[in-house]
MARMAR-914995 format. One record per residue (C-alpha): residue in one letter; chain; x, y, z. Coordinates in steps of 0.1 Angstrom, whole numbers. Example, Ala and Ser with C-alpha at 12.3 -4.5 7.8 and 13.67 -1.06 7.14 Angstrom:
<bamars>
BAMAR,resn,chain,east,north,up
BAMAR,a,A,123,-45,78
BAMAR,s,A,137,-11,71
</bamars>
This chain:
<bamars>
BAMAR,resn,chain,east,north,up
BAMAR,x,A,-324,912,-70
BAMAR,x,A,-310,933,-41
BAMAR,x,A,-296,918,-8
BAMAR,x,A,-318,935,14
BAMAR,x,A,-349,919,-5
BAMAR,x,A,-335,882,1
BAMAR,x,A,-330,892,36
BAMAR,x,A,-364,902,42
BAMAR,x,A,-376,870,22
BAMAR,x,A,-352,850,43
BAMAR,x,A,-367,866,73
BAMAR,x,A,-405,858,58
BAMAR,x,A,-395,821,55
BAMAR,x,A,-387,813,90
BAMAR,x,A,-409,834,106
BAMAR,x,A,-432,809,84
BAMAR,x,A,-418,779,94
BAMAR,x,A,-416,774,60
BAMAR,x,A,-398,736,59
BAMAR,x,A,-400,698,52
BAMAR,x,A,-413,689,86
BAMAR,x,A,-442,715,87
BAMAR,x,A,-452,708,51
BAMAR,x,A,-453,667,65
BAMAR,x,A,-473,683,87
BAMAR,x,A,-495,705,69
BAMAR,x,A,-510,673,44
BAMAR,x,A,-494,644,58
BAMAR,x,A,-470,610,45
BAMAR,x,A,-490,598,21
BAMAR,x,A,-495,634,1
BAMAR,x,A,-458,637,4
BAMAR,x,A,-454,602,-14
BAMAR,x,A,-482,611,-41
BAMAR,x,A,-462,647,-46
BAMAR,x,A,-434,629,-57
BAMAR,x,A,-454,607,-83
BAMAR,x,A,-464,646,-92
BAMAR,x,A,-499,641,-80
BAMAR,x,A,-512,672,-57
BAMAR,x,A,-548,662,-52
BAMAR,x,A,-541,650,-18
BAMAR,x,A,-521,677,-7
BAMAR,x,A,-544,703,-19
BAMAR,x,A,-572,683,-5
BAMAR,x,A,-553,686,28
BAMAR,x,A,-549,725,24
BAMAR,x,A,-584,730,15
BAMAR,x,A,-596,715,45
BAMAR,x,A,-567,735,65
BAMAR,x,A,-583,767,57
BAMAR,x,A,-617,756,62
BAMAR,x,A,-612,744,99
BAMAR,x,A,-589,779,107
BAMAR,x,A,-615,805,89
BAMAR,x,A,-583,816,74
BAMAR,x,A,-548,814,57
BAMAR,x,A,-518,798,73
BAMAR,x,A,-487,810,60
BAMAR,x,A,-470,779,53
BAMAR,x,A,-500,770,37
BAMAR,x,A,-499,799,17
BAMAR,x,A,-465,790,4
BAMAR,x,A,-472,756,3
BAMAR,x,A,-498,761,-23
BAMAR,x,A,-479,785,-47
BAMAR,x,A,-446,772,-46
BAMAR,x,A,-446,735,-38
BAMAR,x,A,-482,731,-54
BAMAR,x,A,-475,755,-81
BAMAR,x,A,-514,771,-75
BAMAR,x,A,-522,807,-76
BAMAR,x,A,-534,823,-41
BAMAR,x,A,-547,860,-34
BAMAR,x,A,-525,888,-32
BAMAR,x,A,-541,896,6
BAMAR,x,A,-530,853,16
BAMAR,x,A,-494,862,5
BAMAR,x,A,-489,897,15
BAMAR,x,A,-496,876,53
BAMAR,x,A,-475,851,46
BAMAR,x,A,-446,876,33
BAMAR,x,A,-450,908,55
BAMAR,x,A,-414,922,56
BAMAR,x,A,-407,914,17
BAMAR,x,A,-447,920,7
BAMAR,x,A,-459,915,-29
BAMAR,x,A,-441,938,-43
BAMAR,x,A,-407,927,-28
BAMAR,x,A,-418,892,-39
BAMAR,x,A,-427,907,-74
BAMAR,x,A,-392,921,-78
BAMAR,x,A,-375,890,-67
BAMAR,x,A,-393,875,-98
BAMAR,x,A,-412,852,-72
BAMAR,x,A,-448,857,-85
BAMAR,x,A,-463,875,-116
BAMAR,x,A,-500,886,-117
BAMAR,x,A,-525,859,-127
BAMAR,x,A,-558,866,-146
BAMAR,x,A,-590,879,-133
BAMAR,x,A,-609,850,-115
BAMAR,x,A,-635,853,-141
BAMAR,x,A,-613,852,-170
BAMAR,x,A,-619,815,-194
BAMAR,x,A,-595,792,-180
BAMAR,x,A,-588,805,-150
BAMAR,x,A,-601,792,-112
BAMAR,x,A,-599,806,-77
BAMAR,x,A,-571,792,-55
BAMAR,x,A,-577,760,-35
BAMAR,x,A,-596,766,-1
BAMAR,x,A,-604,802,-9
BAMAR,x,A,-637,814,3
BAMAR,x,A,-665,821,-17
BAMAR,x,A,-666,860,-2
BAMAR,x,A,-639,883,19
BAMAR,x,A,-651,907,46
BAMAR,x,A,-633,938,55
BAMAR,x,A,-622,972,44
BAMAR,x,A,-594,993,32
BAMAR,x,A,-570,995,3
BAMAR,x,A,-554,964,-7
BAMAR,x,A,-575,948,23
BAMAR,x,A,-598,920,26
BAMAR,x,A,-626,925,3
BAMAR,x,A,-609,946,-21
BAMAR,x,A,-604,937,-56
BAMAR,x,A,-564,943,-53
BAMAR,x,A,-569,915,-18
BAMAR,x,A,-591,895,-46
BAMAR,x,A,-564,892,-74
BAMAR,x,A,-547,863,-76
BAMAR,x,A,-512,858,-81
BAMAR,x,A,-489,829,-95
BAMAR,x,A,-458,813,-92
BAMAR,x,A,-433,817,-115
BAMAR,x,A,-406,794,-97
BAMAR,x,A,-405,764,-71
BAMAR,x,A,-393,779,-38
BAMAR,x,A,-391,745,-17
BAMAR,x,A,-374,739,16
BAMAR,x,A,-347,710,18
BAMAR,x,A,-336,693,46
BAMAR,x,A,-307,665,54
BAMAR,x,A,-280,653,78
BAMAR,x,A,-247,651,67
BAMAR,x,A,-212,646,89
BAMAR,x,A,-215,684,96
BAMAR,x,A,-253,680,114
BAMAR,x,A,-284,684,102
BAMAR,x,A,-292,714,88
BAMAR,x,A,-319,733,63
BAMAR,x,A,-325,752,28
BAMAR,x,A,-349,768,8
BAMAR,x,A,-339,757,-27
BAMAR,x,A,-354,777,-61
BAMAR,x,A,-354,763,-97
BAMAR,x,A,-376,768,-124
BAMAR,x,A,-413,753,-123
BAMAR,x,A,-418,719,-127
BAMAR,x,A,-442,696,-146
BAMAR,x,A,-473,699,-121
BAMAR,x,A,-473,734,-119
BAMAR,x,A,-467,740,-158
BAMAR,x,A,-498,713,-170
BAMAR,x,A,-468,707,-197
BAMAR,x,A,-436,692,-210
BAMAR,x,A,-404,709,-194
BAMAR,x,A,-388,736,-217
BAMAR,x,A,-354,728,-229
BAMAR,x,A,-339,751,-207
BAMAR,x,A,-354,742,-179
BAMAR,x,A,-332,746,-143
BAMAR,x,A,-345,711,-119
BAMAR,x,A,-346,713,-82
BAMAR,x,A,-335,689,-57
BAMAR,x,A,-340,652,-74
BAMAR,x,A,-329,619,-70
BAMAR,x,A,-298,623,-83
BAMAR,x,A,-289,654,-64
BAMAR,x,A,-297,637,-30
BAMAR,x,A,-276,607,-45
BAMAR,x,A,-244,625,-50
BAMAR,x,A,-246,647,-24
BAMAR,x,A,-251,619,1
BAMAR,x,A,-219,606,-14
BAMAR,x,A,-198,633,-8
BAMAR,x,A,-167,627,13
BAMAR,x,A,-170,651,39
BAMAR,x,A,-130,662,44
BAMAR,x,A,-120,689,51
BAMAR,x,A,-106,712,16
BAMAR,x,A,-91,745,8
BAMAR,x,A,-104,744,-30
BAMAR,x,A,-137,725,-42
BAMAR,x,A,-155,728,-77
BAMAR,x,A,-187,720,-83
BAMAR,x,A,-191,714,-126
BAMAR,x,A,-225,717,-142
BAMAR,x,A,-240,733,-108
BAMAR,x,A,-277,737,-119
BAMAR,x,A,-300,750,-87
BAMAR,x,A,-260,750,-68
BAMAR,x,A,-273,723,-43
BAMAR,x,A,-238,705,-49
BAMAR,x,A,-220,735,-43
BAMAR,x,A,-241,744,-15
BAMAR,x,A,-230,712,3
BAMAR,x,A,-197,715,-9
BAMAR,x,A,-192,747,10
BAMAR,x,A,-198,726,47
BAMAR,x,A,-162,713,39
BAMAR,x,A,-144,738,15
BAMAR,x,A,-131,774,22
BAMAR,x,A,-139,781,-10
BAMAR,x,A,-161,768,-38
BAMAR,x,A,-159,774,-79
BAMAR,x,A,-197,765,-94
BAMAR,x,A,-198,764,-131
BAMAR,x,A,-228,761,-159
BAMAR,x,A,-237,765,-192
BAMAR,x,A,-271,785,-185
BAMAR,x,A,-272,821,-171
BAMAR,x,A,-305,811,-157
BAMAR,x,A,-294,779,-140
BAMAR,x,A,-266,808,-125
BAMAR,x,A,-285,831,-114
BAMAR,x,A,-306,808,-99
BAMAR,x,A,-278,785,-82
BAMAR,x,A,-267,826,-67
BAMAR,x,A,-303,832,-56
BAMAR,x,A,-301,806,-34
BAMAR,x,A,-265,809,-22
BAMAR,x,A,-273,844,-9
BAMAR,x,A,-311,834,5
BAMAR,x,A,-294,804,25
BAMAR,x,A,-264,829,34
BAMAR,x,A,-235,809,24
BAMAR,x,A,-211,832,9
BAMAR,x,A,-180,810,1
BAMAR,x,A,-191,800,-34
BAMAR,x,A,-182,815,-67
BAMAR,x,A,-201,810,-101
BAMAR,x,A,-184,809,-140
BAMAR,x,A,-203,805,-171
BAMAR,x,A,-194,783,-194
BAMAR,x,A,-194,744,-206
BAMAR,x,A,-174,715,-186
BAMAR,x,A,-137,727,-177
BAMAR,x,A,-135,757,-196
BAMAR,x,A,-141,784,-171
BAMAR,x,A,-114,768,-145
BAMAR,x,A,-89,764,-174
BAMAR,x,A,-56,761,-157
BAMAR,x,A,-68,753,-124
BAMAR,x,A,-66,728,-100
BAMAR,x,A,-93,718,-69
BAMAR,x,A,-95,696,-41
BAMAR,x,A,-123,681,-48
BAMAR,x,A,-144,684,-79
BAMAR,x,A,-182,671,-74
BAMAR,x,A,-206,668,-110
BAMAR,x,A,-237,653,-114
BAMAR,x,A,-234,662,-149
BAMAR,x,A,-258,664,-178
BAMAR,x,A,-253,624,-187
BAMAR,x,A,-284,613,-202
BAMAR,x,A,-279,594,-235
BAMAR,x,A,-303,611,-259
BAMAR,x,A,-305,611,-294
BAMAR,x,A,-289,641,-319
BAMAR,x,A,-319,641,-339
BAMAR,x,A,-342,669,-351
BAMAR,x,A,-371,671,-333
BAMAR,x,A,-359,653,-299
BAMAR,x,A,-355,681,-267
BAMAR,x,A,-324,684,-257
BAMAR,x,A,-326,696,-217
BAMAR,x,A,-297,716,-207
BAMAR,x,A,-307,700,-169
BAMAR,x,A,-296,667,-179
BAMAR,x,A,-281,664,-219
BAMAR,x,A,-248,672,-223
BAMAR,x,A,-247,679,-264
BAMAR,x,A,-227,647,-271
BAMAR,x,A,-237,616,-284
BAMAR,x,A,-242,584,-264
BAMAR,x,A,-219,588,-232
BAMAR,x,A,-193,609,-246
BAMAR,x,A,-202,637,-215
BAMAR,x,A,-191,612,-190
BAMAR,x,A,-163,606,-209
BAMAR,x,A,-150,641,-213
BAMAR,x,A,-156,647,-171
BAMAR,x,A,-136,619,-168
BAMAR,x,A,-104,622,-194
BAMAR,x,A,-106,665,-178
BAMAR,x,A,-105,658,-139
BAMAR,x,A,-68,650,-141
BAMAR,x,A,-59,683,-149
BAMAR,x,A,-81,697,-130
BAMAR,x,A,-75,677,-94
BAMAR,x,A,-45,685,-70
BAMAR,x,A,-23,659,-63
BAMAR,x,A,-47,634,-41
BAMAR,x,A,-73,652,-51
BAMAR,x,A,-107,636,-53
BAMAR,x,A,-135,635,-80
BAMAR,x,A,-168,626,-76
BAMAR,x,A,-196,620,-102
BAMAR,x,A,-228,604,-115
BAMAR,x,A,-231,591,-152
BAMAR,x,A,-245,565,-175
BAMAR,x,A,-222,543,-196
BAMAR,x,A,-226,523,-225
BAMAR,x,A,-226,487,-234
BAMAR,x,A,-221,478,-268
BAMAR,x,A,-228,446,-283
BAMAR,x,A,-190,436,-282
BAMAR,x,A,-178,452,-257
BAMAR,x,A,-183,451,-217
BAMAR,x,A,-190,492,-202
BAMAR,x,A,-158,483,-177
BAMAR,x,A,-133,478,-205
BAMAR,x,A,-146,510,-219
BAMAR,x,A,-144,527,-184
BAMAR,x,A,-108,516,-177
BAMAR,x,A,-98,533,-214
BAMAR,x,A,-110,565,-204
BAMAR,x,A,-94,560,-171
BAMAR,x,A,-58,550,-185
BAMAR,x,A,-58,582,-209
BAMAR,x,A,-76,614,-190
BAMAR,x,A,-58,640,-210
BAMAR,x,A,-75,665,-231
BAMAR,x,A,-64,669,-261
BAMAR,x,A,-52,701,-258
BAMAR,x,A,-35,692,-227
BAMAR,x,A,6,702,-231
BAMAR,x,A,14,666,-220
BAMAR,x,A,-3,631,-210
BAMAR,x,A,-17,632,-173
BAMAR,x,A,-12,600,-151
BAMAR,x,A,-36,578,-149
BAMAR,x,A,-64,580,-124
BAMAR,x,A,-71,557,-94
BAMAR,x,A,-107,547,-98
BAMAR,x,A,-136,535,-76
BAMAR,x,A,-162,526,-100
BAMAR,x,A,-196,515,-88
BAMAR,x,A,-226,505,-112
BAMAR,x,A,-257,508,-95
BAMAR,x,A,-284,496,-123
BAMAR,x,A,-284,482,-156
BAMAR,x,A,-312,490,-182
BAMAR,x,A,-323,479,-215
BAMAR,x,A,-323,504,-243
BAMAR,x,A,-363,503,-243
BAMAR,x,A,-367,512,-208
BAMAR,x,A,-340,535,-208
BAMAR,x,A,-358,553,-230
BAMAR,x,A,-391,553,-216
BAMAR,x,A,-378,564,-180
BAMAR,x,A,-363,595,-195
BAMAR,x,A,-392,603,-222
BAMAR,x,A,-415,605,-190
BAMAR,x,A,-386,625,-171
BAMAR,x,A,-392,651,-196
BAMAR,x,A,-433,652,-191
BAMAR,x,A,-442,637,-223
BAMAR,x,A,-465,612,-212
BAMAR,x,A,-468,577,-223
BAMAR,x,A,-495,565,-250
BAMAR,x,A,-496,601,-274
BAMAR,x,A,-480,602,-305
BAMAR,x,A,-451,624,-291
BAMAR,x,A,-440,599,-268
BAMAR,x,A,-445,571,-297
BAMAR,x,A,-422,593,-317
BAMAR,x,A,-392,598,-293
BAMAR,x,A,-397,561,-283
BAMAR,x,A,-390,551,-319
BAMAR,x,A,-358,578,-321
BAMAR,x,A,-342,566,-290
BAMAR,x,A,-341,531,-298
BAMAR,x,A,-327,539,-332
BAMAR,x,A,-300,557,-318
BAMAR,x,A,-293,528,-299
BAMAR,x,A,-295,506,-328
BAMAR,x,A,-276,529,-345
BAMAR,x,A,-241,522,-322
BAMAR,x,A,-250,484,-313
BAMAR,x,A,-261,500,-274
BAMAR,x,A,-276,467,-257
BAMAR,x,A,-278,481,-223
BAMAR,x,A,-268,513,-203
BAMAR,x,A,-251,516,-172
BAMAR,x,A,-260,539,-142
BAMAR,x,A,-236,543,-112
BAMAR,x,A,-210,565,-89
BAMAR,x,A,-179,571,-100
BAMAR,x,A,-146,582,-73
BAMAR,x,A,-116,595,-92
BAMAR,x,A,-83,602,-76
BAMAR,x,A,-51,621,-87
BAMAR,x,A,-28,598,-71
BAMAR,x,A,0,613,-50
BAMAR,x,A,16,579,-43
BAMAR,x,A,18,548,-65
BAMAR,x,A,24,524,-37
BAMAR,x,A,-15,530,-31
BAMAR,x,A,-25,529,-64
BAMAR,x,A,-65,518,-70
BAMAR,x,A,-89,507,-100
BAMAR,x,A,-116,487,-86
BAMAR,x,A,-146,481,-106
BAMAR,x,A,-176,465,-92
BAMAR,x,A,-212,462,-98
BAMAR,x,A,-234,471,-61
BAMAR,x,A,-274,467,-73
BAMAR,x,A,-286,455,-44
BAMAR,x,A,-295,480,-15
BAMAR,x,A,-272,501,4
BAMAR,x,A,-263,500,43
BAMAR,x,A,-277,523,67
BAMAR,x,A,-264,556,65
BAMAR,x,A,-282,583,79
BAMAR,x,A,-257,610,77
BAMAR,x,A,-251,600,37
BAMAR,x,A,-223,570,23
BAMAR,x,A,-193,598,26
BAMAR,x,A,-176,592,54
BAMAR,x,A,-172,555,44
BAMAR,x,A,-155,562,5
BAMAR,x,A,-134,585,29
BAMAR,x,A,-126,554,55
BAMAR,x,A,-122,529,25
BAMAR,x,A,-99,544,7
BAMAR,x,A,-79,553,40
BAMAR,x,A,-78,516,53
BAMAR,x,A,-70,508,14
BAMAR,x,A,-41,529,12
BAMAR,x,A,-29,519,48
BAMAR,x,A,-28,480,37
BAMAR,x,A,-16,491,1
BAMAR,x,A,16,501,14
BAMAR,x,A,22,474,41
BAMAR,x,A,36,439,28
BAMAR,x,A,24,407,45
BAMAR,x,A,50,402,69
BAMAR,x,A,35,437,82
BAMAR,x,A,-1,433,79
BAMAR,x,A,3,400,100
BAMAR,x,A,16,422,128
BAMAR,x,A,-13,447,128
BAMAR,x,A,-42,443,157
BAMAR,x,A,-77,444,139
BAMAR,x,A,-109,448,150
BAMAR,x,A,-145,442,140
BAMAR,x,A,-165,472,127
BAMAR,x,A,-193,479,147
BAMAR,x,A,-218,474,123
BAMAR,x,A,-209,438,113
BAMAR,x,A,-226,408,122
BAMAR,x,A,-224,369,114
BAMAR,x,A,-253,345,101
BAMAR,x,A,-246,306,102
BAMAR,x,A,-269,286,88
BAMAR,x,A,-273,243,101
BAMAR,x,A,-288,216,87
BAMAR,x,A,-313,202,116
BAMAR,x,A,-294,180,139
BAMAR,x,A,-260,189,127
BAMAR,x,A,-235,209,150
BAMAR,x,A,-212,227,122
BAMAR,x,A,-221,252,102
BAMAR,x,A,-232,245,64
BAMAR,x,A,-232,284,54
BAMAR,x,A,-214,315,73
BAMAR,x,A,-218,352,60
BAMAR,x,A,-208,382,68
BAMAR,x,A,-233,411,66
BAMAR,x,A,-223,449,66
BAMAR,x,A,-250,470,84
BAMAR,x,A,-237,502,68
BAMAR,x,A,-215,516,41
BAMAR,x,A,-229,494,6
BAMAR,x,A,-249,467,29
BAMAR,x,A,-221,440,15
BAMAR,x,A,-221,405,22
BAMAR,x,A,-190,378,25
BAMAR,x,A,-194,343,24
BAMAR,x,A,-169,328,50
BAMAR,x,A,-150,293,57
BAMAR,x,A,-142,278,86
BAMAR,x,A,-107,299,89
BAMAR,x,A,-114,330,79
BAMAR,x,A,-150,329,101
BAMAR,x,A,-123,320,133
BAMAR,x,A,-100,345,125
BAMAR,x,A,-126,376,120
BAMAR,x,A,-143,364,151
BAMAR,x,A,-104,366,168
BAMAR,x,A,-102,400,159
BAMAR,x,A,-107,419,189
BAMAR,x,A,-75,445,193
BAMAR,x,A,-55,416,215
BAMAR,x,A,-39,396,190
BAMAR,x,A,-23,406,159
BAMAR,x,A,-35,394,126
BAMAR,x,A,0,364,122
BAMAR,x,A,-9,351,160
BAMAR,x,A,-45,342,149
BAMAR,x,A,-29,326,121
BAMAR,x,A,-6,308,140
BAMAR,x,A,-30,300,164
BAMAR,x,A,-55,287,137
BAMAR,x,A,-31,264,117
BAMAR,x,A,-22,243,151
BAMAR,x,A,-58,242,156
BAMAR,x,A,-67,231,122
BAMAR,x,A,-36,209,115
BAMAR,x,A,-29,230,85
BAMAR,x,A,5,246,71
BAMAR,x,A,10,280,90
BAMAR,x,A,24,297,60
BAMAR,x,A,-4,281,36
BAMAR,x,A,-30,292,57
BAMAR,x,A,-12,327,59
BAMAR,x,A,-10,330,19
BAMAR,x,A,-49,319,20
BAMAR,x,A,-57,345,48
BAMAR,x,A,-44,375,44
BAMAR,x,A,-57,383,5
BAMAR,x,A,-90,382,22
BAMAR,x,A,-82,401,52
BAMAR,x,A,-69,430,30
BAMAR,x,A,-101,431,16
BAMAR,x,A,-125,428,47
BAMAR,x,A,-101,459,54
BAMAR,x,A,-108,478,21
BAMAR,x,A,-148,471,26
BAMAR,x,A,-148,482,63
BAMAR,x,A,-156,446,76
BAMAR,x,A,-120,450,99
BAMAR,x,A,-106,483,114
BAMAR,x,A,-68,488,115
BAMAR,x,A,-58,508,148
BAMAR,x,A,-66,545,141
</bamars>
């Protein structure tokens, strides 16, 4: 790889308008939705018919086809849609490779070429070096997203998937951009950080997004390829701020400490048992949840203090024991073992997402792995995942985000477990910003007594609204709720009090004259209604229901 060849491909690419918007555009909504239940009929379908209304090539199309669709095209269809890096630049990038002769058994023209080429000239139209076909040998795809920083725009290389393969994913695999990875990195709080680190980095989309709000970034991995890659598209997407180390989980920052350290880590649960793949993309080497763990029991060491972890991973239930009481051990004792001395105890934010059964647990990740339902393999790994799962008395795994803090204070100390399934708020520019305004507004009322939080203004958030519900005929109320149009899309049943006093909460009046107010107006004890209040408003405060002044 040499920088001037990225350059040129860079160049290639937007000269291309090679992105999301103009591949929507090239086959349309519902082949994008079929291309992620890796079906390209439609798409190709949509291509073919491109070509046949232009008479010729377009160059997104082009790319399109070998690198989203993972289908050969002709070395003359590239060569137009790459003119500053050309074939051979591409060939030297480890882009493409020569595919076989057209004729060859098992081998097909690309979709939407013509039956015949016109023209003249070496290497031009009509020639047999125009004719040859050439493949992919990695996924070059463009990414888009909004984030606090703006929108902005990649082009993101891993390793070929499924489709393009026609087989199971190799063990080594390096994935792309998948759910997960737009999970976390919609998570991520967008402060400002000298120091960020970016453990198990894969493609290096976390890092990549991770370098919008840190000076500097440290991206680590296991797998030279998943390194080389993860540089590859550092340097084609010019963002030079990142660093990559080889090596497993904390071992290549040993002795350092980061602002922020972002993982989704390899946290599938799989069996250690001959004969079962073992993806470097997503299985960490340990058994059952013992990766999560380890991320978890090393970011102490590894943070600054008020330093902030973030992470994706899958915990266990076992038959006698609830996932949270198994999370909060891991949480009250993060240090190594080699560490010289214990490390404090981390705040936590813990949020499960889903809960599965060991049977579909399984199943989800057999398929993730392209061995496809109803052949003996797929029987076979079945049977080995629920014994492994049988084996430790698993009855149901856990999926969900996890927020770890080095605390600086212990006046604002937090470990809140919770269980979110339902659907999340709207946030178009990713859930970030409001971990980031959560735990601000929690530390602000962790460090106030009552006698202070009664004398603080509040505010509605902008995004809250209230539903009351009457039985026909009746003037009061039977049900009241809260909803939260953003952040996690919560919901909080209110009474008669608290539904007066959130309503009151307009910047005027601090939070002990509503009260006041309220228990003259309801005949009630003023400091009984206070004690009754204010536990409730601390948390409309921690859930962004109520703003404290700025």
């Amino acid at each position: 790889m040499t920088s001037a060849l990225v350059d040129q491909l860079r160049a290639d690419l937007g000269a291309a308008h090679y992105s999301v918007s103009a591949l929507t555009g090239l086959w349309g909504r519902e082949a994008d939705a079929a291309l992620r239940r890796n079906q390209r009929v439609p798409a190709q379908r949509a291509l073919d018919a491109l070509r046949v209304r232009l008479g010729r090539a377009e160059s997104s199309a082009t790319l399109a086809q070998l690198f989203v669709l993972g289908l050969p095209v002709s070395r003359a269809d590239l060569a137009a849609a790459l003119p500053r890096l050309g074939v051979v630049g591409a060939q030297a990038l480890g882009l493409v490779a020569d595919e076989a002769p057209a004729d060859a058994p098992g081998t097909a023209a690309p979709a939407g070429a013509p039956a015949t080429e016109t023209g003249t000239g070496p290497g031009g139209p009509g020639t047999p070096e125009a004719a040859a076909l050439l493949r992919p040998l990695i996924e070059l795809r463009p990414y888009s997203f909004v984030d606090e920083h703006g929108a902005g725009s990649w082009w993101i290389a891993s390793d070929l998937g499924e489709l393009a393969l026609g087989r199971a994913l190799g063990e080594t695999h390096v994935l792309g951009v998948g759910g997960a990875s737009l999970t976390l990195s919609g998570l991520l709080i967008p402060a400002r950080v000298a120091t960020a680190l970016d453990l198990g980095t894969g493609c290096g989309i976390q890092a990549m997004h991770a370098a919008r709000h840190a000076d500097r970034v440290v991206a680590t991995d296991i797998s030279v390829r998943a390194l080389e890659l993860a540089a590859f598209n550092a340097e084609l997407n010019g963002i030079p701020n990142i660093e990559f180390r080889l090596g497993s989980l904390f071992e290549p920052v040993a002795g350092e400490r980061f602002d922020h350290i972002i993982s989704n880590p390899p946290f599938v649960i799989t069996p250690r048992t001959e004969g079962v793949p073992s993806y470097e993309y997503r299985d960490g080497g340990m058994v059952g949840d013992a990766l999560v763990e380890a991320v978890v029991r090393g970011a102490a060491e590894h943070l600054t203090p008020g330093g902030i972890a973030q992470l994706l991973g899958n915990w266990e239930y076992r038959t006698d024991q609830d996932a949270f009481s198994r999370l909060d051990h891991w949480l009250d004792s993060p240090d190594a073992p080699a560490a010289p001395a214990p490390a404090p105890a981390l705040d936590a934010w813990i949020i499960e997402r889903e809960v599965q059964s060991p049977a579909l647990y399984a199943e989800t990740w057999i398929r993730d792995g392209g061995t496809r339902p109803g052949t003996a393999d797929f029987d076979r790994l079945y049977g080995a995942w629920l014994d492994d799962f049988e084996a430790r008395d698993v009855s149901q795994v856990g999926f969900g985000y996890m927020l770890l803090r080095r605390p600086a204070r212990a006046e604002t100390a937090l470990r809140r477990l919770e269980r979110l399934p339902g659907a999340l708020g709207h946030n178009p520019a990713g859930i970030g910003s409001h971990l980031a305004a959560c735990l601000a507004a929690h530390d602000k009322t962790a460090a106030m007594d009552d006698a202070r939080l009664a004398r603080t203004r509040l505010t509605v958030a902008s995004d809250v609204t209230e539903e009351r519900h009457y039985w026909p005929g009746q003037e009061d109320p039977t049900l009241m709720t809260l909803h939260q149009g953003g952040g996690f899309g919560r919901s909080v049943s209110l009474d008669t009090a608290l539904a007066a006093l959130v309503g009151a909460c307009d910047g005027d009046l601090d939070v002990g004259s509503i009260v006041s107010a309220l228990a003259e107006l309801l005949d009630a004890d003023e400091g009984d209604l206070a004690a009754e209040l204010l536990p409730s408003v601390r948390g409309l405060i921690g859930d962004g229901f109520l703003l404290p002044p700025a």
